[in-house]
VOBA-1610 file (N, C-alpha, C; in pm, whole numbers, padded with zeros to 5 digits, always signed):
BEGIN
Unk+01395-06484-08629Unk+01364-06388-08521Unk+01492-06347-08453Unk+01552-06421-08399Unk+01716-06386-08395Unk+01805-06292-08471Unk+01793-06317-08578Unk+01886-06268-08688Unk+01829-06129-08649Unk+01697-06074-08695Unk+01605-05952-08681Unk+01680-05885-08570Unk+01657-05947-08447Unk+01679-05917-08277Unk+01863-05850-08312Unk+01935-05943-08336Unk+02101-05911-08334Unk+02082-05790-08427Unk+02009-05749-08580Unk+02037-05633-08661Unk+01992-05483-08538Unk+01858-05556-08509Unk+01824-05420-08401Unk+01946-05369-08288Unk+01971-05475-08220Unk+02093-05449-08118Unk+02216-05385-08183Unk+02250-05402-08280Unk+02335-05374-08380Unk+02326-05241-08411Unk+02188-05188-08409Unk+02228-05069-08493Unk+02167-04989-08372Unk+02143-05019-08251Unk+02125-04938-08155Unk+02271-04914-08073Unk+02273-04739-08055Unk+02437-04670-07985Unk+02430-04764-07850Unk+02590-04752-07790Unk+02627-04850-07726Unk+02617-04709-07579Unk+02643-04734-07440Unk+02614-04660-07345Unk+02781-04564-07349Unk+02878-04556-07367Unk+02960-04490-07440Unk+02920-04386-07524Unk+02838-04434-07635Unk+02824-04350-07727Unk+02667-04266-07685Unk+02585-04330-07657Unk+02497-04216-07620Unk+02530-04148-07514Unk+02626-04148-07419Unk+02658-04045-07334Unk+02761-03950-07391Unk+02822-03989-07487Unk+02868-03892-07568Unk+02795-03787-07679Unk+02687-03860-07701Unk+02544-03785-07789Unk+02447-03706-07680Unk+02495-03691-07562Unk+02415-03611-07450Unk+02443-03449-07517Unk+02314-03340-07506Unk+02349-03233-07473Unk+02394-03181-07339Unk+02487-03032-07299Unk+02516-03012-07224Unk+02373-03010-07143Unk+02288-02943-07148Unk+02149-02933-07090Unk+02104-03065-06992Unk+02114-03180-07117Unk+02085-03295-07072Unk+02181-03324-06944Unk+02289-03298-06960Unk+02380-03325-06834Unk+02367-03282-06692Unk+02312-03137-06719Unk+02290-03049-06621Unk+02170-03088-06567Unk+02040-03166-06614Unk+01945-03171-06563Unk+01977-03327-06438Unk+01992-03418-06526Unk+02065-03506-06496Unk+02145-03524-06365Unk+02223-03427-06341Unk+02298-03369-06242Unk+02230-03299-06126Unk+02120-03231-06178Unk+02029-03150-06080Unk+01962-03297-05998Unk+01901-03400-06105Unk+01817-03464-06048Unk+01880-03607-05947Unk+02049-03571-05952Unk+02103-03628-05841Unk+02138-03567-05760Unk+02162-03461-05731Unk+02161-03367-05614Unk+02014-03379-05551Unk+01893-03396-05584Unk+01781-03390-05544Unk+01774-03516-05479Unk+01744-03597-05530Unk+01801-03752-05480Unk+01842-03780-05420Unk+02008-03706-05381Unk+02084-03730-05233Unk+02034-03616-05160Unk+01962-03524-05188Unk+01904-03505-05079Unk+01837-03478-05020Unk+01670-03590-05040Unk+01619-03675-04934Unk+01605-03766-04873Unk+01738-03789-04872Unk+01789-03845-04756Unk+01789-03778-04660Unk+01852-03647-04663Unk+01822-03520-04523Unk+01712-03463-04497Unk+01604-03489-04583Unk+01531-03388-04561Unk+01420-03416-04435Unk+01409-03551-04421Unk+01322-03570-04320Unk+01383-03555-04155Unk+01500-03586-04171Unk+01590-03568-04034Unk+01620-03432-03966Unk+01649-03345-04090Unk+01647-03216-04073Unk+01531-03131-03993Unk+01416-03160-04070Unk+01271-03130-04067Unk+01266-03196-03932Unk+01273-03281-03867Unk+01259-03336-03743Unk+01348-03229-03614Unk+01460-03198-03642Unk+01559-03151-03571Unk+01517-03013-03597Unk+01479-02948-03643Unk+01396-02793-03730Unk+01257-02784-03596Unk+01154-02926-03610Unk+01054-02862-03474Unk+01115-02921-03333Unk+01179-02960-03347Unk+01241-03027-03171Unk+01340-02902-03116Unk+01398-02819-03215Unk+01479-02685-03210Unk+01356-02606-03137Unk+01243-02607-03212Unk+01155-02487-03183Unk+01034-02505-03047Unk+01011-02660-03027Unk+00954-02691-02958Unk+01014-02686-02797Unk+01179-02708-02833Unk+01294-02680-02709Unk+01267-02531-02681Unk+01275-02421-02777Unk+01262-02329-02759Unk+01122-02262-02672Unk+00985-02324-02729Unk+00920-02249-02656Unk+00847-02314-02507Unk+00928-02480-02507Unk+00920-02512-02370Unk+01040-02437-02274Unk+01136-02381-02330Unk+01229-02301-02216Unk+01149-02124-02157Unk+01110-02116-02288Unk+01067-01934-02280Unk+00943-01970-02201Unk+00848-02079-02192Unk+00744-02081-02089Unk+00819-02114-01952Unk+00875-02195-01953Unk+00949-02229-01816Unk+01012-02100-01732Unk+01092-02049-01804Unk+01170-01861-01752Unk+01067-01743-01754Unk+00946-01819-01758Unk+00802-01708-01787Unk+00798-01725-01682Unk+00718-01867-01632Unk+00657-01907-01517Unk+00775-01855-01397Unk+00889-01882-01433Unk+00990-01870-01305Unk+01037-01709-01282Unk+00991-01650-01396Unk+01017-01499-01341Unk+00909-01471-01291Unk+00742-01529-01339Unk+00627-01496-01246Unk+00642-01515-01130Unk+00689-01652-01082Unk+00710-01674-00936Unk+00793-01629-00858Unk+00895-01585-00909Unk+00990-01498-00839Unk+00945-01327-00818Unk+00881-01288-00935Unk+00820-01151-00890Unk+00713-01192-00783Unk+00616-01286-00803Unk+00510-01288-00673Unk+00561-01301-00553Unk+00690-01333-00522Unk+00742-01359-00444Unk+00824-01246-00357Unk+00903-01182-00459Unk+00934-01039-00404Unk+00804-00943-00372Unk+00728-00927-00443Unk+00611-00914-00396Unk+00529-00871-00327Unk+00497-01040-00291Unk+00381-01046-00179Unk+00413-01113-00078Unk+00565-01191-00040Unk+00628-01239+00035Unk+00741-01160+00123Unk+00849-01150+00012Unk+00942-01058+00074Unk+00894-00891+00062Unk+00794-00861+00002Unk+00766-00714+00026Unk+00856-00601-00015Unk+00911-00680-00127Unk+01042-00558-00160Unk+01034-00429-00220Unk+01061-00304-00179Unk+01055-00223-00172Unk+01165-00125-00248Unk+01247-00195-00354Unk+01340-00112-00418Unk+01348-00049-00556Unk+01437-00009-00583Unk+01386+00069-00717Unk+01386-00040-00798Unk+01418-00136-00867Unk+01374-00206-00962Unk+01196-00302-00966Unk+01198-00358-00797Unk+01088-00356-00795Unk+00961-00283-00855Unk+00998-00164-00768Unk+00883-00012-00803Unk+00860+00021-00982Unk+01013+00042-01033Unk+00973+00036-01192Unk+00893-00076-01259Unk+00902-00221-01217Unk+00842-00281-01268Unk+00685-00306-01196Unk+00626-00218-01069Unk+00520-00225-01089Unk+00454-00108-01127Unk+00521+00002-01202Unk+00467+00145-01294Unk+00454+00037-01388Unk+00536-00043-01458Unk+00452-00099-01560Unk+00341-00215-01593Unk+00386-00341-01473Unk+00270-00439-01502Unk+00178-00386-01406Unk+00046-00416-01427Unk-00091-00424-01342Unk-00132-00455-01222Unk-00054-00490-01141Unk-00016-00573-01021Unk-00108-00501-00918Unk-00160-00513-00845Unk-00248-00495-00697Unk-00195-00477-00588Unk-00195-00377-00490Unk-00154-00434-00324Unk-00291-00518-00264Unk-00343-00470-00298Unk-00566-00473-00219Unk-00641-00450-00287Unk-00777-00436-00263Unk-00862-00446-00287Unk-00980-00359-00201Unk-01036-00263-00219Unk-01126-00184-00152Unk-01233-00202-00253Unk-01361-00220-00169Unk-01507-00194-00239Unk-01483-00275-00367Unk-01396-00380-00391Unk-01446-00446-00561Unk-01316-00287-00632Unk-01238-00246-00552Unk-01182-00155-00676Unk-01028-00190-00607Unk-00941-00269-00742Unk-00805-00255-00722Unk-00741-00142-00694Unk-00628-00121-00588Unk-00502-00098-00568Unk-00397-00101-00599Unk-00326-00012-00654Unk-00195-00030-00764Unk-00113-00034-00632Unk-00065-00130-00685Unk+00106-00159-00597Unk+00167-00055-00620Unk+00192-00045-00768Unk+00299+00111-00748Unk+00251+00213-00641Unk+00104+00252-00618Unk+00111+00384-00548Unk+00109+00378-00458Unk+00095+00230-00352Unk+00113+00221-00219Unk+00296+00237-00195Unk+00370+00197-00264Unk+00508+00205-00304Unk+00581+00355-00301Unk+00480+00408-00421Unk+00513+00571-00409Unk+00534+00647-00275Unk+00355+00605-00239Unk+00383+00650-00053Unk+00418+00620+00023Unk+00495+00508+00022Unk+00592+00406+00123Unk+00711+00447+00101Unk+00815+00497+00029Unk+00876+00522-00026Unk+00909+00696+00022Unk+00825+00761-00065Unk+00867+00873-00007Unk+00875+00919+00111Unk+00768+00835+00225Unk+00773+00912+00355Unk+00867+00792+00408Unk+00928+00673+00387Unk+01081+00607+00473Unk+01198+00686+00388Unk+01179+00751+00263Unk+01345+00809+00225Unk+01394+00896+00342Unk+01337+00977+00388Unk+01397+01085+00479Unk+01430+01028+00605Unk+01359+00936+00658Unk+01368+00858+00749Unk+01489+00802+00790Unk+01504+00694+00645Unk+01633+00661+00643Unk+01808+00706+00669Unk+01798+00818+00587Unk+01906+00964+00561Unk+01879+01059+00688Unk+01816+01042+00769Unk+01791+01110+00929Unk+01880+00979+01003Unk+01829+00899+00997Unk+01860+00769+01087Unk+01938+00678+01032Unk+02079+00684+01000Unk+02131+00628+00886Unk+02222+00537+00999Unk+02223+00621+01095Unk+02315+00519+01230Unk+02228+00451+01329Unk+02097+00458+01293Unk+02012+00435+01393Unk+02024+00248+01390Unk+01982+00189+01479Unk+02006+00062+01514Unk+01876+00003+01402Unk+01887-00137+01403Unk+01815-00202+01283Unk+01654-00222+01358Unk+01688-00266+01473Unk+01547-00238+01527Unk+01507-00138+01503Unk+01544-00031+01549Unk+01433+00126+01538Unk+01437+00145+01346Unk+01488+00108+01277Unk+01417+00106+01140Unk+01321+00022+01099Unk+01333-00118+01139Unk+01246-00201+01099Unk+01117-00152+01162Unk+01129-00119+01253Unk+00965-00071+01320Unk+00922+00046+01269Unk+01009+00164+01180Unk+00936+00228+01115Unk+00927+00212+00974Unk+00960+00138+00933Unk+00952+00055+00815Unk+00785-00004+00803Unk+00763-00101+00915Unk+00650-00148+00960Unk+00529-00014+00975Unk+00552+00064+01045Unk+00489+00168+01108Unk+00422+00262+00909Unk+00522+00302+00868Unk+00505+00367+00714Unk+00452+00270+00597Unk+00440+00156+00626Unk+00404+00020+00520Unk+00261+00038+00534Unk+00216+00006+00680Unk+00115+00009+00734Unk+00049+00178+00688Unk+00097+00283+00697Unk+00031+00398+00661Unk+00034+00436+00525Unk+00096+00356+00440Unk+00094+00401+00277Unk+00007+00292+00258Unk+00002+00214+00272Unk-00108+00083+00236Unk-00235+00162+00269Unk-00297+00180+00407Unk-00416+00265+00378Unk-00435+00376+00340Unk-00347+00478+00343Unk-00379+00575+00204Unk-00374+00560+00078Unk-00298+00459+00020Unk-00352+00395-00082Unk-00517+00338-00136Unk-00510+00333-00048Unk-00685+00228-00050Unk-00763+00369-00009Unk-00751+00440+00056Unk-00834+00543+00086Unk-00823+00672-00069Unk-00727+00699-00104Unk-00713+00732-00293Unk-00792+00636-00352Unk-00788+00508-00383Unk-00804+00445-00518Unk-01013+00479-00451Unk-01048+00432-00296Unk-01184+00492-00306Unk-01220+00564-00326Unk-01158+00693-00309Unk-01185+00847-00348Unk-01220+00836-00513Unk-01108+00735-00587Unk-01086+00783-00719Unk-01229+00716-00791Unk-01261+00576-00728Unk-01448+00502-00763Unk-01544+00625-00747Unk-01528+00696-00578Unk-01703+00746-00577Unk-01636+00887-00698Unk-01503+00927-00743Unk-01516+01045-00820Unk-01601+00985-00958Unk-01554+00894-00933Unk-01559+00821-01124Unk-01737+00844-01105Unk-01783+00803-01014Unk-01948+00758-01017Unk-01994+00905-00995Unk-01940+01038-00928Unk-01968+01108-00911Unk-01953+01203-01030Unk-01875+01197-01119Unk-01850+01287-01238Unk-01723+01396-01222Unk-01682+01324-01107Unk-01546+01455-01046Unk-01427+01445-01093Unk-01358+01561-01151Unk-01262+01560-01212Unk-01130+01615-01139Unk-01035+01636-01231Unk-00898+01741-01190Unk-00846+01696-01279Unk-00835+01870-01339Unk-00779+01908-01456Unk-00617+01928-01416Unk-00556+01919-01531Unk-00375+01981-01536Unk-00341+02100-01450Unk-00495+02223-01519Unk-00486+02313-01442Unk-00455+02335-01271Unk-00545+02262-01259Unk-00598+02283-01101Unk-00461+02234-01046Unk-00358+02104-01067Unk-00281+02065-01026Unk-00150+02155-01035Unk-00142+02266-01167Unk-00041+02348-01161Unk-00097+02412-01052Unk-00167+02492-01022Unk-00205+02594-00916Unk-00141+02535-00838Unk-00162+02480-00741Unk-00153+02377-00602Unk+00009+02382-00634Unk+00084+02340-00766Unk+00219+02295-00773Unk+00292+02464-00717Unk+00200+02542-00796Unk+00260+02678-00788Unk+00270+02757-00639Unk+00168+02734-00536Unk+00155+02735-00411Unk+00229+02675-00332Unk+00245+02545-00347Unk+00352+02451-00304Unk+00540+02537-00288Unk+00521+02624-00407Unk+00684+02618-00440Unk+00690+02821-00354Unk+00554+02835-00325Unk+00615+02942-00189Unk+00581+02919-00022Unk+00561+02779-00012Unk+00569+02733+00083Unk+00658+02735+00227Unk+00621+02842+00337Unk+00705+02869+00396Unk+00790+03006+00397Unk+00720+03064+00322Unk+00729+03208+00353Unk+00865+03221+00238Unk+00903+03140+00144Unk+01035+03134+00083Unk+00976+03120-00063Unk+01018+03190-00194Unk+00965+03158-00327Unk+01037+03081-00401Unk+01049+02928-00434Unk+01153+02878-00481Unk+01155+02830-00610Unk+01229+02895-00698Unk+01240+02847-00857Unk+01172+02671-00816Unk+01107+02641-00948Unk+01086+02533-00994Unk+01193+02362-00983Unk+01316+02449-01052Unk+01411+02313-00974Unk+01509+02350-00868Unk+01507+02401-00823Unk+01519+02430-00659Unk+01457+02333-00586Unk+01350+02334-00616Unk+01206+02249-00543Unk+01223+02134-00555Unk+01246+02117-00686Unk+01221+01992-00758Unk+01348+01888-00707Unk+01502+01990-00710Unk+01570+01936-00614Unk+01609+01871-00466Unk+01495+01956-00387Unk+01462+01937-00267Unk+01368+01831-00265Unk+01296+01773-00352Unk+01221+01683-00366Unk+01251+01525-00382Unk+01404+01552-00459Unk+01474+01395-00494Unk+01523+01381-00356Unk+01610+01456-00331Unk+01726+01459-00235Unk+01685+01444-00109Unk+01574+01482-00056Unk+01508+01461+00046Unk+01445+01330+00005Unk+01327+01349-00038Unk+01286+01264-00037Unk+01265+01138-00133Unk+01345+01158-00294Unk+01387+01038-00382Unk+01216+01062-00455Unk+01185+01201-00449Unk+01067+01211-00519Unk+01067+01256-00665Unk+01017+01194-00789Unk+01037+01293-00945Unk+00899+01389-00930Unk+00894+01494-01043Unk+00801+01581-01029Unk+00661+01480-01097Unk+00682+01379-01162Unk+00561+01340-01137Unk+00515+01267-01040Unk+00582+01236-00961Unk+00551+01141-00853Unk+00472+01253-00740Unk+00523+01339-00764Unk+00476+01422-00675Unk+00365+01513-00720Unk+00331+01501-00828Unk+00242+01537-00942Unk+00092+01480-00872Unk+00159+01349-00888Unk+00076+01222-00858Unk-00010+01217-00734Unk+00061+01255-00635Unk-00006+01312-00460Unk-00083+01423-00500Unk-00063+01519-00607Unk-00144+01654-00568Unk-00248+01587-00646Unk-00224+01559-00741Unk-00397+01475-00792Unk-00467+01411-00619Unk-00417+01330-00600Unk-00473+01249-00473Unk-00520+01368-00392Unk-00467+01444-00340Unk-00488+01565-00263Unk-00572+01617-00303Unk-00597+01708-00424Unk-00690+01759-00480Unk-00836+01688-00510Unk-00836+01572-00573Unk-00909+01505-00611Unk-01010+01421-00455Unk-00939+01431-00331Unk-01020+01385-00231Unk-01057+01500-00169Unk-01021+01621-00169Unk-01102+01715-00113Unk-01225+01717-00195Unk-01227+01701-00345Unk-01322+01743-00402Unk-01406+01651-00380Unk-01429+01519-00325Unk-01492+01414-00352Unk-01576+01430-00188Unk-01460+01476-00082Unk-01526+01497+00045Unk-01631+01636+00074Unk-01590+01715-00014Unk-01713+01834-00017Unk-01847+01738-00131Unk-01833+01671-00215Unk-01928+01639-00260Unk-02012+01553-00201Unk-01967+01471-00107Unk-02024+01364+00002Unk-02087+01435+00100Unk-02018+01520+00171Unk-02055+01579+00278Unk-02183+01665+00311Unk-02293+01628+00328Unk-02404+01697+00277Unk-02396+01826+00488Unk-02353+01692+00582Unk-02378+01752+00689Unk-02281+01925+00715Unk-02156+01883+00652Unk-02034+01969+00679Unk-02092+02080+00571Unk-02209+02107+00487Unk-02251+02194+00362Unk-02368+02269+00480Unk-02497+02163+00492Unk-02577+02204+00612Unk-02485+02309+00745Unk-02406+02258+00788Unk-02356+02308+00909Unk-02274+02501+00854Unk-02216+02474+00760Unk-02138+02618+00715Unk-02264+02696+00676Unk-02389+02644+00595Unk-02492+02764+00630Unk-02574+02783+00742Unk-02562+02741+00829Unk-02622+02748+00973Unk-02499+02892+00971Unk-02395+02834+01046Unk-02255+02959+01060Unk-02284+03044+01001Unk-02300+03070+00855Unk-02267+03222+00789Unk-02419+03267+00834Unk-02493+03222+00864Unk-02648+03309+00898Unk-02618+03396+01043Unk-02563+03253+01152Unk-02536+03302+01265Unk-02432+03433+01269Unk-02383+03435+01183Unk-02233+03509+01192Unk-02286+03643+01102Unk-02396+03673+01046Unk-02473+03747+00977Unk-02555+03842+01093Unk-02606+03775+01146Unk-02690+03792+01262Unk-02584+03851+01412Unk-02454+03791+01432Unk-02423+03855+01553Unk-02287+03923+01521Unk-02294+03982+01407Unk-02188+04071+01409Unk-02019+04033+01373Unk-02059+03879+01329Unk-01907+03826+01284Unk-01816+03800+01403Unk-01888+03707+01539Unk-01779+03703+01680Unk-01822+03543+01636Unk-01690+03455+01604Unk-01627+03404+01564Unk-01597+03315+01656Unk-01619+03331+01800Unk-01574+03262+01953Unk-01703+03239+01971Unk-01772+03347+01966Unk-01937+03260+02020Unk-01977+03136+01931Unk-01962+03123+01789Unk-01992+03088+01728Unk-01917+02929+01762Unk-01828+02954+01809Unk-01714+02824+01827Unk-01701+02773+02000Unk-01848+02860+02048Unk-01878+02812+02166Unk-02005+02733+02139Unk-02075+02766+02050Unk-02254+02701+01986Unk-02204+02560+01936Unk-02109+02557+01938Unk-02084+02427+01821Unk-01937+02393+01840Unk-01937+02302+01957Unk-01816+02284+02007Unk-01747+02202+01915Unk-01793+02118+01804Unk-01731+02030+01710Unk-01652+02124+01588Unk-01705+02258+01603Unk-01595+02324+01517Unk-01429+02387+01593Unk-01348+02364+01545Unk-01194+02414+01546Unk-01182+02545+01553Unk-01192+02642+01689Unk-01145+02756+01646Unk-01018+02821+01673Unk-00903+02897+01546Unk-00801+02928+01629Unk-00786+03036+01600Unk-00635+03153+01605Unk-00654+03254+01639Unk-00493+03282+01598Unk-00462+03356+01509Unk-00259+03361+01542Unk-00212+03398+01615Unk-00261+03532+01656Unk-00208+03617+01809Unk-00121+03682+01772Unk-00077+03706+01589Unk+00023+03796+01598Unk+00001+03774+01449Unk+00144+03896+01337Unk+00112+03866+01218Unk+00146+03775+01126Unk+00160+03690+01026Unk+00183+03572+00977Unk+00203+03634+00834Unk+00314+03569+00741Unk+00320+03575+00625Unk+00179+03533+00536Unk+00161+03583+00444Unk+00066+03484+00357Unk+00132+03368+00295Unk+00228+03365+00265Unk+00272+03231+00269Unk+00276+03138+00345Unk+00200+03113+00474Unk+00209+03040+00572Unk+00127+02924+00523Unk+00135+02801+00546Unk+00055+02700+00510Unk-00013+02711+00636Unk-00174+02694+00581Unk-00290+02721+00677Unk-00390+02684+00615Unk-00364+02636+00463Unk-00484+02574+00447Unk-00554+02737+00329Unk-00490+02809+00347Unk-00547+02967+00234Unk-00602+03061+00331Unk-00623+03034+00449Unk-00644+03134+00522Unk-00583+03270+00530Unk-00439+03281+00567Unk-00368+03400+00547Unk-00381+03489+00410Unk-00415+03412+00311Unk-00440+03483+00169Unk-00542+03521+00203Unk-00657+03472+00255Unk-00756+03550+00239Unk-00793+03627+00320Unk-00732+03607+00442Unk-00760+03723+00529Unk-00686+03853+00525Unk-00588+03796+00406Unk-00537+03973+00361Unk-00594+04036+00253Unk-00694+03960+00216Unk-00737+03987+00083Unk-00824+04099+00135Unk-00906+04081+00278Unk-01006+04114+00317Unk-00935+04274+00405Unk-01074+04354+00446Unk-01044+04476+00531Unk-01020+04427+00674Unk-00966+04469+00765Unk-00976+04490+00904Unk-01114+04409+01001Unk-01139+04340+01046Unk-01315+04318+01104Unk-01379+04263+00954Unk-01341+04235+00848Unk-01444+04131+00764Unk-01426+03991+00821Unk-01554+03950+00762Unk-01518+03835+00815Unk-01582+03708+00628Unk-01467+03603+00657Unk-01524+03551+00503Unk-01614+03507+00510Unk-01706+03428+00378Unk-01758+03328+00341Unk-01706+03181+00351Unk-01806+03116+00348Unk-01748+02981+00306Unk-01592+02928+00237Unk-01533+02912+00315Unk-01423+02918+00258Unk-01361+02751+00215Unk-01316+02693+00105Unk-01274+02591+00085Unk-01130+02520+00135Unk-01108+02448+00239Unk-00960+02451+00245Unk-00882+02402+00171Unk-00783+02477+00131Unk-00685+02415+00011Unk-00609+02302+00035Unk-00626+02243+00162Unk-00598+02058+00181Unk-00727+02012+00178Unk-00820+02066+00165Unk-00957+01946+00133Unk-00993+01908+00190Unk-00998+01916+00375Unk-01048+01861+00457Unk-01171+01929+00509Unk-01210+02032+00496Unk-01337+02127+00555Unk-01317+02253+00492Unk-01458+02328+00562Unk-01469+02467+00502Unk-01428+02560+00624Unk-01337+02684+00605Unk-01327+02791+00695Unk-01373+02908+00691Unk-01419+02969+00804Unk-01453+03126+00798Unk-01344+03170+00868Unk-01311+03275+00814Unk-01188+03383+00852Unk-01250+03503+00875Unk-01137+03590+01006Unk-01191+03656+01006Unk-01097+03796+01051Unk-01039+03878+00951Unk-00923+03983+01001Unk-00936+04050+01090Unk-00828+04015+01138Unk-00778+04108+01270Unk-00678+04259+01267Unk-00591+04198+01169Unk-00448+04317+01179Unk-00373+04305+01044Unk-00364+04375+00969Unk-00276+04404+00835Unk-00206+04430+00861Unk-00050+04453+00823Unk+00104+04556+00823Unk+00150+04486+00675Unk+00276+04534+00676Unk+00350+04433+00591Unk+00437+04365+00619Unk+00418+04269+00778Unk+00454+04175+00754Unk+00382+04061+00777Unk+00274+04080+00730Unk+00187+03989+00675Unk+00063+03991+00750Unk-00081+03929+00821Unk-00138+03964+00862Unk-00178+03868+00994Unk-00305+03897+01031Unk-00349+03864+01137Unk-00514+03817+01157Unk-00536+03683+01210Unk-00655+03611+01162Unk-00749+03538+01306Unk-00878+03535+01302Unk-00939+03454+01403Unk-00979+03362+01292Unk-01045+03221+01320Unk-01104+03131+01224Unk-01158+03036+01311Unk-01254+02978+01224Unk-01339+02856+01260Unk-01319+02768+01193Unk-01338+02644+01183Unk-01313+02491+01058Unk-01386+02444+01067Unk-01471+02415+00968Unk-01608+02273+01002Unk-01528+02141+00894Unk-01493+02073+00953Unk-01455+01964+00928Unk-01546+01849+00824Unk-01466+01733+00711Unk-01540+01699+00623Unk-01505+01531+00683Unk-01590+01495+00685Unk-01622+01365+00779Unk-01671+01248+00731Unk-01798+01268+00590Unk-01877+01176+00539Unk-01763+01043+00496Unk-01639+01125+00444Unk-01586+01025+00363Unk-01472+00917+00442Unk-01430+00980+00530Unk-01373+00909+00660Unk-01474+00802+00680Unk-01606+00806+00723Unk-01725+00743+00756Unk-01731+00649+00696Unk-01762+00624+00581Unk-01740+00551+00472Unk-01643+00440+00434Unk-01487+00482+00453Unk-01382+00393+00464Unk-01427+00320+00595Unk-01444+00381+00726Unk-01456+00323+00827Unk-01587+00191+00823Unk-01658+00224+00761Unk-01782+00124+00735Unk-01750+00022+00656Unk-01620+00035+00554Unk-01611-00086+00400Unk-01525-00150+00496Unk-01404-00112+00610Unk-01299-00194+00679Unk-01385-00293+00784Unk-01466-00245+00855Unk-01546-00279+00932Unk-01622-00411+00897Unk-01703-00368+00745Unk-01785-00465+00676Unk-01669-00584+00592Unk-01591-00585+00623Unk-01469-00691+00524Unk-01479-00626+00432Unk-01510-00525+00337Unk-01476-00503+00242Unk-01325-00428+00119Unk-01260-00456+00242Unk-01136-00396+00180Unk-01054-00549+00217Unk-00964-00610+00123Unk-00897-00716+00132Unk-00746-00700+00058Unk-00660-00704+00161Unk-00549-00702+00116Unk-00421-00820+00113Unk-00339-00802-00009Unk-00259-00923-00064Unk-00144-00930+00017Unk-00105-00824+00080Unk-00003-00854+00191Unk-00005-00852+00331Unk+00095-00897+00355Unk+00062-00910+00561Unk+00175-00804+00587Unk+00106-00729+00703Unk+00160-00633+00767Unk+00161-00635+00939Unk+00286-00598+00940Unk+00276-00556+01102Unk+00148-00497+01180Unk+00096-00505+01282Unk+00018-00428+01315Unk+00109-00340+01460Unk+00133-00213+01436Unk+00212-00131+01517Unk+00176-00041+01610Unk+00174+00012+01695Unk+00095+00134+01779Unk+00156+00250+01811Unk+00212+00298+01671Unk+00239+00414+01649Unk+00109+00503+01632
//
């Protein structure tokens, strides 16, 4: 059995010689499968340091989340800041000042109107002492905050009401706007007088004539009494000959005034002067809509020339929707996220 054992060993290659009987192939695999070998050894350490990289990562990006949340709530609804980086970033996130009737308040647009009516303020009173700004600071916070809330209600009962405003309607109004004052002023003329004064863009100001437009329309649709009351007037005014003073003696709650001389049609009046030149001598109008949205007027010509004309008028005033805000403040229903001065301006 020996003898057998030594012939086998004998005629089997020695480790010399079969590594010299290797193909190149064989070498290369060989070679691959020690590179593989050494290295997993790394592979689990790596793989460890690979999620502790990523897990570092998205415990920092939550942390600089939370801390830019708290720092915006803070400018906010604390410090109340009021500057342009603020303002851009609430055109874009969702953010609230209040709350009227169950219907949010965009921060931006209480901002918009805070904003535009302290720019001029400021650039008037640029030497004025820090007291007399801070109090109108206070004084304009306080009055863009509730016209804010008094828009975003307008904009609920439109939504429930079916009331619109088109592009159209808002060019008109833009186009009226820009002969304001008896002066016709190119487009950026205006538009200039708009930054510079008041740090306004044309949509920002876009933005008010919607509001403008869109609450007259909402206060003639409410107003059932101020609809009742203008056909009482045009009957009476049918009946006695179009005197315009008696009529504004029957009904002392209407506004009557009178120019006493002639007026451009460009005069802001609400469209009166347009239409009382539209009209003859002694007509007297219809129902007339005021182009600020607050009531209906009858006009009534007095004197044409060319330099412009001459008017008596009455105003029946639109009230329902005033009524209304006054009832949701009253009832707690308007709740707001910031604290404000209360001022007696």
């Amino acid at each position: 059995m020996g003898k057998i054992t030594k012939k086998i060993k004998s005629k089997l290659p020695g480790a010399a010689e079969r590594e010299a009987r290797k193909t190149e192939k064989e070498k290369l695999e060989e070679r691959r499968e020690e590179v593989l070998s050494r290295g997993k050894k790394f592979k689990y350490p790596m793989q460890f340091a690979k999620h502790t990289v990523i897990l570092a990562t998205v415990v920092i990006s939550v942390l600089a989340l939370a801390g830019a949340g708290v720092l915006g709530w803070a400018m906010l609804y604390k410090r109340q800041d009021t500057g342009d980086v603020i303002y851009r970033l609430t055109k874009i996130l969702p953010v609230s000042v209040a709350k009227i009737d169950g219907e949010k308040v965009k921060y931006s647009d209480y901002l918009m109107i805070y904003r535009t009516s302290m720019t001029p303020v400021i650039e008037q009173n640029a030497t004025g002492s820090t007291d007399d700004i801070e109090g109108m600071q206070n004084y304009y916070k306080r009055q863009a905050l509730t016209e804010a809330e008094n828009y975003t209600y307008a904009m609920k009962i439109a939504r429930e009401q079916d009331v619109t405003v088109s592009e159209e309607e808002i060019d008109t109004m833009f186009a009226q706007h820009l002969k304001a004052g008896g002066t016709e002023r190119s487009k950026e003329s205006f538009l200039k007088v708009l930054q510079d004064n008041f740090g306004m863009s044309e949509k920002e100001y876009r933005r008010l004539l919607y509001f403008s437009i869109l609450t007259a329309k909402v206060d003639e649709k409410l107003d059932d009494n101020a609809r009742k009351t203008a056909n009482e007037v045009a009957q009476k005014l049918s009946e006695n000959g179009g005197d315009l003073q008696k009529i504004a003696e029957e009904y002392p709650d209407l506004a009557y005034e009178e120019t006493g001389g002639l007026i451009s049609t460009m005069n802001v009046d609400g469209g009166r002067a347009v239409k009382a030149y539209a009209q003859e001598v002694g007509q007297v109008s219809g129902r007339l809509l005021s182009s600020n949205g607050d009531g209906y007027y009858f006009v009534k010509t007095v004197e044409k020339g060319d330099q412009g004309v001459s008017y008596q008028s009455i105003k029946i005033e639109f009230t329902e929707l005033d009524k209304r805000l006054k009832n949701l403040r009253e009832e707690g229903l308007v709740e707001e996220y910031i604290e404000l001065e209360e001022t007696s301006n």
